[in-house]
C-alpha positions as CSV (number, residue, x, y, z in Angstrom):
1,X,0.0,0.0,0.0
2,X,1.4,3.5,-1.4
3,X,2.1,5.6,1.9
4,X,2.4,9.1,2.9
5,X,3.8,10.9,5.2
6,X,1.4,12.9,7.7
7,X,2.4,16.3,8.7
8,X,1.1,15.4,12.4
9,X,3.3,12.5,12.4
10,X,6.0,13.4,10.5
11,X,7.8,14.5,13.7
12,X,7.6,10.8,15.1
13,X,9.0,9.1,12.0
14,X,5.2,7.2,11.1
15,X,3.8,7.0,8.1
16,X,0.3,8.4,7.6
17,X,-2.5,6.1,5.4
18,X,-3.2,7.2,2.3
19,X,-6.1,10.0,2.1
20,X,-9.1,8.7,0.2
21,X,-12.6,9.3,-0.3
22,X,-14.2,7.5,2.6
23,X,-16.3,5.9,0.4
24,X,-14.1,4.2,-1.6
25,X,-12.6,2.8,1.9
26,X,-12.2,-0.9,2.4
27,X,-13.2,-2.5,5.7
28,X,-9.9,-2.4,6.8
29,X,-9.2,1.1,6.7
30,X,-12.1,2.3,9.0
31,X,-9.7,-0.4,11.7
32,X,-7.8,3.3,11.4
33,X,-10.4,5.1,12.7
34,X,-12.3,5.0,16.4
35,X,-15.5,4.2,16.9
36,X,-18.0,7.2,17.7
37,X,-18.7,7.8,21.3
38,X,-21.9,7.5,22.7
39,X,-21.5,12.0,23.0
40,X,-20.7,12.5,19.5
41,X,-23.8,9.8,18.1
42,X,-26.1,11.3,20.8
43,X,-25.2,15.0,19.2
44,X,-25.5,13.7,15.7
45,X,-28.9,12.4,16.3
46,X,-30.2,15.7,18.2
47,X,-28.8,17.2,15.1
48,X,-30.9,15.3,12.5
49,X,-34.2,15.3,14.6
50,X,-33.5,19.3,13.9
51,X,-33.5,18.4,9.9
52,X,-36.3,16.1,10.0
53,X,-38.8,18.1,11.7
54,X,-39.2,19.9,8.9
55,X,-39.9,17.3,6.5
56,X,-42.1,15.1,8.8
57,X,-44.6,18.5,9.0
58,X,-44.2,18.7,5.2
59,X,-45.5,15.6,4.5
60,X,-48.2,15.2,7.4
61,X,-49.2,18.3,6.4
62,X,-50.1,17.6,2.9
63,X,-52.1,14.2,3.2
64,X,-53.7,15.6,6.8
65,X,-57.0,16.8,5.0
66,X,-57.0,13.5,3.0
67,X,-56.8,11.6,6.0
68,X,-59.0,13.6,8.0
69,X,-61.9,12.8,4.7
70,X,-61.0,9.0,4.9
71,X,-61.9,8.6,8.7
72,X,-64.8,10.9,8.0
73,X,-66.0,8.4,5.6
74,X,-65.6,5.3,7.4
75,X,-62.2,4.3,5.5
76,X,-60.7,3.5,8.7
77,X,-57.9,0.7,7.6
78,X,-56.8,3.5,4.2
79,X,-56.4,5.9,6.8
80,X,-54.2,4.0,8.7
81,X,-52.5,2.9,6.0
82,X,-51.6,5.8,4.8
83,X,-51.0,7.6,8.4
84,X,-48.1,5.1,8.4
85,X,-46.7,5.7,5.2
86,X,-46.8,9.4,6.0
87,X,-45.1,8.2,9.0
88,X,-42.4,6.5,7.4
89,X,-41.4,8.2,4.2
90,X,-39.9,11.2,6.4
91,X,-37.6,8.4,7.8
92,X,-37.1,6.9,4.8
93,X,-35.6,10.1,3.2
94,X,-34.1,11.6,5.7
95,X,-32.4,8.4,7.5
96,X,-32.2,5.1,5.5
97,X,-31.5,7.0,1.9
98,X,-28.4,9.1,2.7
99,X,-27.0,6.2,5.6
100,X,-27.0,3.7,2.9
101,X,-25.8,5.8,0.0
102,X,-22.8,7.1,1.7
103,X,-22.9,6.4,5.7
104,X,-24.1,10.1,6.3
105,X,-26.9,12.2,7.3
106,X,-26.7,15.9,7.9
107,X,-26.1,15.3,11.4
108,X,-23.7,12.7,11.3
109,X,-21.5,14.8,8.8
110,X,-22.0,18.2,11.0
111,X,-20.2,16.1,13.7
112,X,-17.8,13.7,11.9
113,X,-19.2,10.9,12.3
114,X,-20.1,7.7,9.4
115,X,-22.3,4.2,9.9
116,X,-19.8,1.8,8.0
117,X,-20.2,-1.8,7.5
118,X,-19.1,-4.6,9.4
119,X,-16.1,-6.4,8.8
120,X,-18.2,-9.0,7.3
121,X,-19.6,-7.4,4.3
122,X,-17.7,-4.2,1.7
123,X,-20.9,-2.3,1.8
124,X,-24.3,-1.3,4.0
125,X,-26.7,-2.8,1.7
126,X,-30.1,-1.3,1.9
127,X,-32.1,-3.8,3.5
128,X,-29.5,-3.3,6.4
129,X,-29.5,0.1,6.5
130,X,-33.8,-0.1,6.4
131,X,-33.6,-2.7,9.8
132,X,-30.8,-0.3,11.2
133,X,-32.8,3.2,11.5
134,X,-36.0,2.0,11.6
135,X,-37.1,-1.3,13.8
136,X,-33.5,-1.0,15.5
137,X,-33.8,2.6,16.7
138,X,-37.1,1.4,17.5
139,X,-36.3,-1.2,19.7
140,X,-32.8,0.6,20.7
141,X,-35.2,4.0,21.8
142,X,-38.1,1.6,23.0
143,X,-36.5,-0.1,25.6
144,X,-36.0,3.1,27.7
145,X,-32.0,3.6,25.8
146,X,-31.0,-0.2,27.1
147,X,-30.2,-0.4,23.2
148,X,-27.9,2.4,23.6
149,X,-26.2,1.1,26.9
150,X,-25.0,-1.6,25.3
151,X,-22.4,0.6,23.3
152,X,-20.4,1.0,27.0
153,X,-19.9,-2.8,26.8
154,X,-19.7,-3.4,23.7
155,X,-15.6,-3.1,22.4
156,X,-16.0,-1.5,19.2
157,X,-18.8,0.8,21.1
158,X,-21.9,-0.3,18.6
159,X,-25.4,0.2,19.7
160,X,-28.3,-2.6,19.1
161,X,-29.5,-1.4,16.2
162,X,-26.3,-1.2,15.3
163,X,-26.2,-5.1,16.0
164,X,-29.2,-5.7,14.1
165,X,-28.2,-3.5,10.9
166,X,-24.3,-5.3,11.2
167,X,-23.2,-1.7,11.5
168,X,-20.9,0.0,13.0
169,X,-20.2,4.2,13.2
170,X,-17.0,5.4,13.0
171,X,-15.4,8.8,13.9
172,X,-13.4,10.3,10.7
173,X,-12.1,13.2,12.0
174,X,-8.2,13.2,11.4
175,X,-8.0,14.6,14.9
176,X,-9.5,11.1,16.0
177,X,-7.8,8.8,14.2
178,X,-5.9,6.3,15.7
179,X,-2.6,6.4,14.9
């Protein structure tokens, strides 16, 4: 592997990894890089409720009527339907799209932070991604943050859903990057 040198380290004689779009990392270049803390995933996530808001009232907003006409009308099980989906797309959108297109939401790139893949596999694949932020926060959230504990015992610091998505975030800021 084609090494350069590191201004931060040049001082102490090692060699730097090579800089390269993160997405174009292999498995064993995030084992550079420390796992997030449970601080900087908490900010993140405060960071993207922020963004979401926004698109969640965009949405509910603009079926609410329609919905509002179906229960009127006795369409009960439509309704429901498609309170869920308006409950979901916002999720969809904002969490699973940009986490398995590039590891990223706004949040998680405002604080430096990336859900990478296991070991096991090159790539999040989509179906992962889906089971990671949506019935793996669920159950991580759900059982009053005992999914979240789990990260202090865990070694390479990964939540449940985590777990369940085989996931794990990383910290890519070259201040954080084990050397």
């Amino acid at each position: 592997m084609n090494q350069i040198m590191d201004l931060a380290t040049a001082d102490q004689g090692r060699k730097a990894p090579p800089r390269r779009a993160l997405a174009y990392m292999s498995p064993d270049d995030f084992n550079l890089y420390k796992p997030a803390g449970f601080v900087q995933r908490w900010y993140a996530f405060t960071l993207d409720l922020a963004f979401i808001a926004p698109i969640d009232m965009l949405v509910k907003v603009s079926i609410g009527k329609h919905l509002e006409h179906l229960a009127a009308y006795g369409h009960d099980i439509r309704a429901l339907i498609l309170g869920l989906l308006a409950a979901f797309v916002p999720i969809i959108i904002y969490f699973v799209l940009p986490t398995w297109y590039n590891g990223q939401t706004i949040g998680k790139r405002i604080v430096g932070i990336r859900v990478v893949a296991t070991i096991e596999q090159p790539k999040l694949s989509f179906v992962d991604t889906l089971m990671r932020e949506t019935i793996g926060k669920a159950i991580s959230l759900g059982l009053c943050g005992a999914g979240l504990l789990l990260m202090h015992t865990s070694p390479r610091q990964r939540a449940l859903h985590d777990y369940i998505g085989r996931s794990r975030v990383v910290s890519f800021n070259l201040s954080t990057r084990q050397h």
